[in-house]
C-alpha positions as CSV (number, residue, x, y, z in Angstrom):
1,X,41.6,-31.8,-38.8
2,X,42.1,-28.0,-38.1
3,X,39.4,-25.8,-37.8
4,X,39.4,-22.5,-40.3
5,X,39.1,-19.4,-39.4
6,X,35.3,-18.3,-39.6
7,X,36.1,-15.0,-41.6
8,X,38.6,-15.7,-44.0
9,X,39.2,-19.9,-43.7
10,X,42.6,-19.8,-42.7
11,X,44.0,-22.8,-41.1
12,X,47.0,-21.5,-39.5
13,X,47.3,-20.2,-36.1
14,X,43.0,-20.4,-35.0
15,X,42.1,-20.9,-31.9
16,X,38.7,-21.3,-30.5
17,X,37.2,-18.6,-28.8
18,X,37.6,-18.6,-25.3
19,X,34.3,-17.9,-24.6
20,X,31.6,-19.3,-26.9
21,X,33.9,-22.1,-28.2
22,X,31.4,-21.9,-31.0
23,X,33.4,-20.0,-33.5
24,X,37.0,-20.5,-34.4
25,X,39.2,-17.8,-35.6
26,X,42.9,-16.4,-36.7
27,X,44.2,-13.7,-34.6
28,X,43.8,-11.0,-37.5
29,X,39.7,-11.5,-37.6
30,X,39.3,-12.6,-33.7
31,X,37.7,-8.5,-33.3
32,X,35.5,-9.3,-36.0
33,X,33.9,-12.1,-33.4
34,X,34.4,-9.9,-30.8
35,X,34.2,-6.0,-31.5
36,X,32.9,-5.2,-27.7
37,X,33.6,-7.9,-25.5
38,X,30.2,-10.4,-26.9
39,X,30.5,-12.9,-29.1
40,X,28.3,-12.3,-33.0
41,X,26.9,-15.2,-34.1
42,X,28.0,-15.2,-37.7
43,X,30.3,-17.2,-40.1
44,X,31.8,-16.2,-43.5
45,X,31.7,-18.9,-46.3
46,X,31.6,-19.2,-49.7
47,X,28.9,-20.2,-51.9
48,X,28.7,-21.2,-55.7
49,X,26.9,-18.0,-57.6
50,X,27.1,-16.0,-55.1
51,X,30.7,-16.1,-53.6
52,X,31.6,-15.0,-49.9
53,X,28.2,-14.5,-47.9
54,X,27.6,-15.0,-43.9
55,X,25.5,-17.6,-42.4
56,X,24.4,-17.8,-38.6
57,X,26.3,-20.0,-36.6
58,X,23.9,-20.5,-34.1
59,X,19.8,-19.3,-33.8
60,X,19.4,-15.9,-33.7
61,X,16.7,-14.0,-31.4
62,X,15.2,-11.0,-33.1
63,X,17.0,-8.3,-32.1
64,X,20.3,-9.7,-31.2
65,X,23.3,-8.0,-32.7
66,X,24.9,-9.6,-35.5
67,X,27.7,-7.6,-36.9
68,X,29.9,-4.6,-35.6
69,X,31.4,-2.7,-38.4
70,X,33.7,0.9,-39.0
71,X,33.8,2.9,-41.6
72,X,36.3,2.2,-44.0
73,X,35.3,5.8,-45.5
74,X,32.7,8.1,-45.2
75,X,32.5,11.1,-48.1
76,X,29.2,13.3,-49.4
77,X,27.2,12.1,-52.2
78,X,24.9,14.5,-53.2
79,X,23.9,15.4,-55.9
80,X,24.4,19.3,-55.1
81,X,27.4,21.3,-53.4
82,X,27.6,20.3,-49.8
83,X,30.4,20.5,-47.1
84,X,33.1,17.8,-47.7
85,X,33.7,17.7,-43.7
86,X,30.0,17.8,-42.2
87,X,27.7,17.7,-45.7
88,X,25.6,20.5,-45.1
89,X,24.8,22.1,-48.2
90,X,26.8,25.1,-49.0
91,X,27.3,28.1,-51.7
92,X,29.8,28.5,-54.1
93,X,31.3,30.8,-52.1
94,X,32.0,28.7,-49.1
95,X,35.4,26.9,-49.6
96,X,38.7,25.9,-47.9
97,X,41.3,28.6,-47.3
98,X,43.6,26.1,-48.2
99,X,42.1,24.3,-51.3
100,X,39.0,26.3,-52.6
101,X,36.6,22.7,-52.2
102,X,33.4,23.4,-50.6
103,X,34.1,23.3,-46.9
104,X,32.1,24.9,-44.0
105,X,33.7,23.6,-40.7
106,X,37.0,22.1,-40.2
107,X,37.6,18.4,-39.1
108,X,39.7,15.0,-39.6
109,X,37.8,13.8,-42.9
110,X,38.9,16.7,-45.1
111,X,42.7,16.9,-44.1
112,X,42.6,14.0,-46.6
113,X,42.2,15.2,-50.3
114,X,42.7,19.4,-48.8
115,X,46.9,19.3,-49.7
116,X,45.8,16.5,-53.1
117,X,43.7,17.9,-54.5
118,X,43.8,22.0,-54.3
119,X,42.5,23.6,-57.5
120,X,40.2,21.1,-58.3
121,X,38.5,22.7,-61.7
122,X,36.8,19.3,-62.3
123,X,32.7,19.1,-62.3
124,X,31.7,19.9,-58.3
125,X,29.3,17.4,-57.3
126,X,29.4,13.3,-58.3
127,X,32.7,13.4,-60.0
128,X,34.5,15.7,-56.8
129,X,32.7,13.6,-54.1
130,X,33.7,9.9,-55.7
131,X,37.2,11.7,-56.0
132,X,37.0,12.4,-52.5
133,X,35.8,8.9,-51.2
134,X,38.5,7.1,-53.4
135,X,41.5,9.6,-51.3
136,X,39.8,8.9,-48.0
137,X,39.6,5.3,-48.3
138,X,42.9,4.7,-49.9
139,X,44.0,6.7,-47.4
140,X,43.2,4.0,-44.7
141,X,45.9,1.8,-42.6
142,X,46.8,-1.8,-44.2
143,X,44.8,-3.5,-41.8
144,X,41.6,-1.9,-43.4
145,X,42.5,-2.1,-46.5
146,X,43.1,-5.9,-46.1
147,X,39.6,-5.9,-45.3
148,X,38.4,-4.0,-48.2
149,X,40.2,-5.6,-50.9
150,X,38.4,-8.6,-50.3
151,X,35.4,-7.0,-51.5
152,X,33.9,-6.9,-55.3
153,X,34.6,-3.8,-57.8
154,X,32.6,-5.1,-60.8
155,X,35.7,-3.5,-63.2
156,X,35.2,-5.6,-66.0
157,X,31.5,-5.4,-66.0
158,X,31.6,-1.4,-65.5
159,X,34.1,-1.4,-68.4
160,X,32.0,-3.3,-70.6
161,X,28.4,-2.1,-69.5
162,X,26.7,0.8,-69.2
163,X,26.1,0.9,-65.1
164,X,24.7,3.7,-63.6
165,X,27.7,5.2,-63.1
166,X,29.0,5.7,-66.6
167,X,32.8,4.0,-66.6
168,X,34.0,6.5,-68.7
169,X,33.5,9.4,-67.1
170,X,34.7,8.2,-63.9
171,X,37.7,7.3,-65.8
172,X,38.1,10.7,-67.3
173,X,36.6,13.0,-64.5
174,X,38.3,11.1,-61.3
175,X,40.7,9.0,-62.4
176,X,42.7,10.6,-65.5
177,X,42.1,13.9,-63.4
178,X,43.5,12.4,-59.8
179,X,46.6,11.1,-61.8
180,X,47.1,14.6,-63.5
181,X,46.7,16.8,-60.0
182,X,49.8,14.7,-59.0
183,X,48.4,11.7,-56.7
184,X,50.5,9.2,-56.1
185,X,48.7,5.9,-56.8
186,X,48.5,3.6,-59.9
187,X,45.7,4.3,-62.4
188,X,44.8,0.6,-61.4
189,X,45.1,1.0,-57.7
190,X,42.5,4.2,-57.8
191,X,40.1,1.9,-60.8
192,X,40.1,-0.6,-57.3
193,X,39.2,1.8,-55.4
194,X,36.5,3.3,-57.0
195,X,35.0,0.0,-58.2
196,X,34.8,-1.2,-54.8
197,X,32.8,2.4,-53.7
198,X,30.6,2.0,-56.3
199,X,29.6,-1.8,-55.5
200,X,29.7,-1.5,-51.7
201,X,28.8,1.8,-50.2
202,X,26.1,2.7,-48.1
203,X,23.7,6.0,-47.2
204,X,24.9,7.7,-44.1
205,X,25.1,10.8,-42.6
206,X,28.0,13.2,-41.7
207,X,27.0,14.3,-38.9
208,X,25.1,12.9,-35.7
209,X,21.2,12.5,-36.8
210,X,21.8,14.4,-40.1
211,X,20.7,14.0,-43.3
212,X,21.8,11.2,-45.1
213,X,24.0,12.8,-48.0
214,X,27.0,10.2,-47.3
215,X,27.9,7.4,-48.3
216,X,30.0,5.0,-46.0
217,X,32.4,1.9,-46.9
218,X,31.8,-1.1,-44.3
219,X,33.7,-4.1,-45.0
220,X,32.3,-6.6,-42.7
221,X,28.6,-5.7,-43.7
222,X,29.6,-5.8,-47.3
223,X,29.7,-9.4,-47.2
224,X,26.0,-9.6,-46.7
225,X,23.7,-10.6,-49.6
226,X,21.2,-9.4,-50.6
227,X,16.9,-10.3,-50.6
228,X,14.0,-8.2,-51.2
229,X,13.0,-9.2,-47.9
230,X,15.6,-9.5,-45.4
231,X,16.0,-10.7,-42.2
232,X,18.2,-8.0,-40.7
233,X,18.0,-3.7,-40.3
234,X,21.8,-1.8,-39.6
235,X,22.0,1.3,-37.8
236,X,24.6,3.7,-38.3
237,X,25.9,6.4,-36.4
238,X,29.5,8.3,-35.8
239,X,31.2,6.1,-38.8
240,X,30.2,3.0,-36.4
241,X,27.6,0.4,-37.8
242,X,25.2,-2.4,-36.4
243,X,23.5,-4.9,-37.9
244,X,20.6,-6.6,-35.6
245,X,18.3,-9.6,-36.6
246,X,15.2,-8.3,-37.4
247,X,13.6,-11.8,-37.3
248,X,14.4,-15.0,-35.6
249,X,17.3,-16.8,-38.2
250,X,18.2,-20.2,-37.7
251,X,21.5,-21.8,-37.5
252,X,22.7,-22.5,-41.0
253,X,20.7,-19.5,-42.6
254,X,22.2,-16.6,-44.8
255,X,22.3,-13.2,-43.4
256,X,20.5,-11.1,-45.6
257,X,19.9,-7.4,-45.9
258,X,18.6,-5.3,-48.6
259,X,20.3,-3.2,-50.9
260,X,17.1,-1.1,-52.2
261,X,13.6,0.2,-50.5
262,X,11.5,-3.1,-49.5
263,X,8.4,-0.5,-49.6
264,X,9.2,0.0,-53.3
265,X,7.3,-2.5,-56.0
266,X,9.7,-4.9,-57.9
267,X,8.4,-2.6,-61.2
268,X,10.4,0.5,-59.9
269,X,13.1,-1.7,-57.8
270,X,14.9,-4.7,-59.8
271,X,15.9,-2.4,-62.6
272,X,18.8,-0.9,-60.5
273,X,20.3,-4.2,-59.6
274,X,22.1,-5.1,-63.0
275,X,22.6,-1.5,-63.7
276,X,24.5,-0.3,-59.9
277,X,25.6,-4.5,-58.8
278,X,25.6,-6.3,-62.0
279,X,23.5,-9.1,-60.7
280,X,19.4,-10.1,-61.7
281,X,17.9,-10.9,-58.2
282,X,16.1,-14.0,-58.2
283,X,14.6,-13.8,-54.2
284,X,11.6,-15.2,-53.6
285,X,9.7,-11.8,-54.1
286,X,11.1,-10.9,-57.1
287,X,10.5,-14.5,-58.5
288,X,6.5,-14.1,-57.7
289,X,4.4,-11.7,-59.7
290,X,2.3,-11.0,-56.9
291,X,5.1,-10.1,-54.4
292,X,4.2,-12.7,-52.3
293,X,0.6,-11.6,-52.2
294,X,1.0,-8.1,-51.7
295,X,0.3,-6.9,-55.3
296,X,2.5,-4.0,-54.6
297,X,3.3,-3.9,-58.5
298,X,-0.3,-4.8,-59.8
299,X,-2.0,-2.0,-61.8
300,X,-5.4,-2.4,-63.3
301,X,-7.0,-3.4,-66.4
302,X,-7.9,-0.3,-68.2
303,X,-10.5,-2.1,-70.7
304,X,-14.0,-0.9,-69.5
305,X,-16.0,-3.4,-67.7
306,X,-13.1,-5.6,-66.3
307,X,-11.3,-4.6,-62.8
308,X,-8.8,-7.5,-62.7
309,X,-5.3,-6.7,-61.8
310,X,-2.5,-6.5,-64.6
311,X,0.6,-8.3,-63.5
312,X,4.2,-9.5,-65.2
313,X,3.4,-12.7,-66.8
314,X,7.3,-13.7,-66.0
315,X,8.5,-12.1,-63.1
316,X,11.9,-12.4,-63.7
317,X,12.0,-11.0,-67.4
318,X,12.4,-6.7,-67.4
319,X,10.1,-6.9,-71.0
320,X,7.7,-9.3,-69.7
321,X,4.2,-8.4,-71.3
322,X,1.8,-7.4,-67.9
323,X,-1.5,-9.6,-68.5
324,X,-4.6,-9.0,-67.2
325,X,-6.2,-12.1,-64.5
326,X,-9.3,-11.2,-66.1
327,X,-9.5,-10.7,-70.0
328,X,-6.3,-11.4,-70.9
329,X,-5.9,-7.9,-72.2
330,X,-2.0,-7.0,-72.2
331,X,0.3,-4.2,-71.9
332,X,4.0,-3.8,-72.6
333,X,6.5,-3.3,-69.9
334,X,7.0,0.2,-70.8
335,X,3.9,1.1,-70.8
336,X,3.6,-0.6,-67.4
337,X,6.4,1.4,-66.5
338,X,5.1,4.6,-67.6
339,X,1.9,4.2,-66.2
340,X,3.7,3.6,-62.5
341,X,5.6,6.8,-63.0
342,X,2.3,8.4,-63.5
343,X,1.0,7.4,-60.4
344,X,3.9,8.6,-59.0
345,X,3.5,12.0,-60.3
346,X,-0.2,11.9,-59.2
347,X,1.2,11.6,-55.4
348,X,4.0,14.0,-55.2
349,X,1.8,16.9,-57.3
350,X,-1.3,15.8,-54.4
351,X,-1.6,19.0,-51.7
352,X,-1.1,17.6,-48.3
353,X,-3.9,17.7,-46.8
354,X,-6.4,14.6,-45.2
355,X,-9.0,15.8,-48.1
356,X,-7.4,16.0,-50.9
357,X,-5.0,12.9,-50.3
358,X,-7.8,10.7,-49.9
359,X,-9.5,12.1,-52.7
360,X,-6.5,11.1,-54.5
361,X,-6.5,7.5,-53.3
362,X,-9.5,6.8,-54.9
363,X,-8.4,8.2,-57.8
364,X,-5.3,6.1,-57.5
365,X,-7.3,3.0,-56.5
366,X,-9.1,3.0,-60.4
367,X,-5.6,2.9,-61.9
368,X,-3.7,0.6,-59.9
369,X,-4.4,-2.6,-56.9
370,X,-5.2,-1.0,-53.6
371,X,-1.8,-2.6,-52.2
372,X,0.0,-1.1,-55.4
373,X,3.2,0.8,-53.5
374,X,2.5,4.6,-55.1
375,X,-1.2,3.7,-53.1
376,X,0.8,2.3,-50.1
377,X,2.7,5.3,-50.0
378,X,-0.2,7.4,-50.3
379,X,-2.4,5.6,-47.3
380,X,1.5,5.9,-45.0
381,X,1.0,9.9,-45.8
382,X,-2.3,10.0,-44.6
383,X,-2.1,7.3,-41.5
384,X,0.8,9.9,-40.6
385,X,-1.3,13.4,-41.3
386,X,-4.5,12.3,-39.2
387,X,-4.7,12.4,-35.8
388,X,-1.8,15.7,-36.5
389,X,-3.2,18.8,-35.1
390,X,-1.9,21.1,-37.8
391,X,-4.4,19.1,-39.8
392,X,-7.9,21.3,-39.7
393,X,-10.1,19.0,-38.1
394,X,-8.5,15.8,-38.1
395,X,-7.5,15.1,-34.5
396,X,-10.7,13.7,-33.7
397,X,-12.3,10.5,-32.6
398,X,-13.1,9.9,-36.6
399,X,-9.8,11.2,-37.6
400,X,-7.9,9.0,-35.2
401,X,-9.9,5.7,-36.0
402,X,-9.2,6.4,-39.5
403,X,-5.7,6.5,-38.8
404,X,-5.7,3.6,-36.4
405,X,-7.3,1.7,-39.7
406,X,-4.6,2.7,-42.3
407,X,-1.9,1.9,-40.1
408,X,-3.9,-2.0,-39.8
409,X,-3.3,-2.5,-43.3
410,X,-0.4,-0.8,-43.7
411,X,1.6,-3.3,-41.5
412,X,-0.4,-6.4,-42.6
413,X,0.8,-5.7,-46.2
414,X,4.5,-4.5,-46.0
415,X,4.8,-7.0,-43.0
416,X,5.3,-9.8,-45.9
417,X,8.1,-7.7,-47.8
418,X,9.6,-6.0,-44.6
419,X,9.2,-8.3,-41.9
420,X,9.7,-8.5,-37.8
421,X,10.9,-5.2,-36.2
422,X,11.3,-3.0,-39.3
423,X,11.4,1.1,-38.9
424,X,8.4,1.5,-40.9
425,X,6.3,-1.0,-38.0
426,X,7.8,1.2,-35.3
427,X,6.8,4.0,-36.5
428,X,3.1,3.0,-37.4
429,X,2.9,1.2,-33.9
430,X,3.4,4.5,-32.0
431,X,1.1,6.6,-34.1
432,X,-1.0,4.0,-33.4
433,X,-0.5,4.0,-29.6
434,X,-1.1,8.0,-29.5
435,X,-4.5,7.4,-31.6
436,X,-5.6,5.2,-29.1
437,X,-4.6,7.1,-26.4
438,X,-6.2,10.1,-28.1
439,X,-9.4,8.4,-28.4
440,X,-9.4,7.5,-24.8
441,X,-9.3,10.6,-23.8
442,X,-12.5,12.0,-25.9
443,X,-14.6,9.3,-24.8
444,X,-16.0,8.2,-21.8
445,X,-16.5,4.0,-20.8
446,X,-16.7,1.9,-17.9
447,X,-14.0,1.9,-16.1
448,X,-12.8,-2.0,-16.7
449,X,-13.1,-1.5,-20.9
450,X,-10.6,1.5,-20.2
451,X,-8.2,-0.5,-18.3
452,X,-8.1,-3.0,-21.1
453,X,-8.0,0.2,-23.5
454,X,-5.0,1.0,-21.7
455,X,-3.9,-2.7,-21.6
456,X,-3.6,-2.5,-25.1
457,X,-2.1,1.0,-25.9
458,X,0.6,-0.4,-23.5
459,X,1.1,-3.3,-25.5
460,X,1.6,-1.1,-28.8
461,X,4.3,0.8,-26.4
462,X,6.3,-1.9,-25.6
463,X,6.4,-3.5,-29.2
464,X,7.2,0.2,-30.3
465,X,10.1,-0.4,-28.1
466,X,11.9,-3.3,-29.3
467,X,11.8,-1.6,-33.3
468,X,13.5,1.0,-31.9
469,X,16.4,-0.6,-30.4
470,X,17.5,-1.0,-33.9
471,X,17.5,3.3,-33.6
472,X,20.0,5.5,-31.9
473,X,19.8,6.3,-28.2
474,X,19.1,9.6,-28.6
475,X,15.8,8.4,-30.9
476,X,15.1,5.8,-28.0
477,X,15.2,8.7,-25.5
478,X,13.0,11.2,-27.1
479,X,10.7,7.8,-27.8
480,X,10.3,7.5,-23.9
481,X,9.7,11.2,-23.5
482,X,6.9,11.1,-26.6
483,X,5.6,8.3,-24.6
484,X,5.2,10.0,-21.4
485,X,3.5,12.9,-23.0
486,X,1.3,10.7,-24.6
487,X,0.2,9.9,-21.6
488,X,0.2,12.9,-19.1
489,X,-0.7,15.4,-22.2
């Protein structure tokens, strides 16, 4: 019986490849396999509720590469008047010679849309940059596009439901409008388009290291599913992405990444999955109440006398009742939800400073579970301000340990909901690492504790390391130089 091809199941005219004879594959999707000369370990099938999704087709060490993908398009999406070339933000005044769009620098991505769509008098942010990133992408070469067409739009759904991006003014403000200025394609081929950029897309950046005020259209890595706690982080860079495993995945297992902010609690996150992908995500997380034990949703009972943490009493309804564990006392989901923004506006109105942010997590820590996320967030700001030298005070022995002690818990808790070598980790293990090493240097001990002090602060290093070979190389470089000042400073 002939093998299919591992990407799109074809029959005819697959081969094995040559060199892992592990994967076999059509001509057309044999650079899929094999983008750079190694093999990825990955296989396309479909499966019932779900549709196409990738599995691993062999075990997968953390850290190995799993997917290699291009930009299909990259556009802004701001949500004020940037650059349509680089994305900087701009003024009114700074615009094309040619076609009056907000332009700064000249470059390949504009030549695009610059001769369609000259005179645009259309609103200049969401409506202009979605205009934009339909042009560029239908602008792409067949082979592309056979790529993307493979991939969800939603159209029906976004016809019938109010998504976040409201149908009918996409309809009248980019598609009616790109038909009027003259563009050539069918009012259906352009509804495609922009379905499939509104399902798909990802953040990215215009320029090298720049703010991420893009959105980018990767076909291969759109086939990935979705969990509140994957298993894999992408890096992207230059219109080029990578997907690595972030954990070990068995042979057999989905790929997973994650569409939203695993640091956000499922109160503030599973709202935007029926509204922006028109699905209800049933993951594991999102099924439990507690998060899987990291309460990162839980707020407490306001009744006087009882403590007890206020939770969904169904996870997986949006206006479940929250219940107390204690006294039974109950709260609607709005008012849950209003009480979370609340906290939220307690943190963001909170001076930055090391006093006054942890005099405002004990304030938080009488309204919501110490592992709520708004409280997470807060204890990240301050594990990141101590030990800082612009902080009066605070890069001290006391200082340091304190931060040494946030960034403890910090880890232990989001470990569950963002697991193996996540950004977050590497970032908390080198702060970490400089406490330490900070420390070492204010105090004096025998000389065989401070080789196993050192011992240790090494180990931080080197598990530092391996989070950020999901980073670019420019990020891995100044990582080595922060590490030898660390050291010699």
């Amino acid at each position: 019986m002939a093998q299919p091809c591992f990407y799109c199941s074809a029959v005819d005219q697959v081969s094995a490849c040559k060199d892992c004879a592990n994967i076999f594959s059509c001509e057309r999707h044999l650079k899929i396999h094999r983008p750079s000369g190694g093999c990825l370990p990955l296989t396309v099938i479909s499966k019932e509720g779900v549709g196409r999704c990738a599995i691993a087709s062999r075990d997968i060490l953390a850290g190995e590469i799993i997917i290699e993908d291009n930009a299909a398009m990259i556009a802004p999406a701001a949500t004020s008047l940037v650059c349509l070339e680089c994305f900087s933000p701009v003024s009114g005044d700074t615009k094309c010679v040619d076609c009056s769009l907000p332009l700064c620098c000249r470059g390949p991505r504009h030549e695009v849309e610059c001769g369609q769509m000259a005179g645009w008098a259309g609103e200049r942010t969401s409506s202009l940059y979605l205009s934009v990133a339909v042009l560029r992408l239908l602008a792409g070469d067949s082979e592309t596009w056979e790529l993307v067409d493979d991939l969800m739009d939603h159209l029906e759904e976004r016809k019938c439901e109010a998504g976040e991006a409201d149908w009918e003014k996409v309809d009248r403000s980019v598609i009616k409008y790109l038909k009027k200025v003259g563009v050539k394609h069918s009012e259906a081929t352009l509804e495609r388009a922009a379905g499939i950029i509104l399902t798909n897309c990802v953040s990215c950046s215009g320029t090298r290291g720049g703010p991420e005020t893009g959105i980018g259209l990767f076909p291969v890595f759109s086939i990935l599913s979705h969990s509140c706690v994957a298993n894999t982080r992408r890096f992207i860079e230059d219109g080029h992405l990578v997907v690595r495993a972030s954990v070990p995945i068995k042979a057999g297992d989905e790929i997973l990444t994650s569409y939203k902010n695993p640091e956000l609690g499922s109160v503030s996150r599973r709202s935007h999955f029926p509204t922006t992908w028109f699905f209800d995500c049933t993951c594991e997380r999102c099924s439990d109440p507690t998060e899987l034990g990291t309460f990162l949703s839980a707020l407490i009972c306001p009744l006087p006398d009882c403590n007890e943490s206020m939770l969904p009493s169904h996870a997986l309804e949006y206006n479940s009742p929250w219940v107390c564990a204690g006294c039974c006392f109950s709260i609607s989901s709005t008012e849950a939800m209003t009480r979370t923004v609340n906290l939220f506006k307690m943190l963001v109105s909170c001076p930055k400073t090391c006093k006054n942010m942890e005099k405002l997590l004990l304030q938080l820590q009488d309204l919501a579970h110490a592992q709520h996320y708004i409280v997470m967030q807060t204890k990240i700001t301050l594990a990141l301000m101590y030990g800082d030298p612009d902080q009066a005070d605070q890069d001290s022995v006391i200082g340091n340990e304190r931060k040494i002690s946030l960034c403890e818990e910090i880890m232990m808790v989001m470990g569950k909901v963002d697991p193996g070598y996540s950004r977050r980790k590497g970032q908390l293990l080198e702060e970490m690492a400089r406490a330490k090493m900070a420390i070492l240097k204010k105090q004096e001990m025998p000389k065989l504790k401070l080789m196993l002090e050192m011992k240790n602060v090494m180990k931080l290093i080197r598990e530092t390391s391996k989070c950020k070979q999901f980073e670019s190389q420019e990020e891995q470089e100044n990582f080595a130089k922060r590490v030898e000042g660390m050291m010699v400073g």
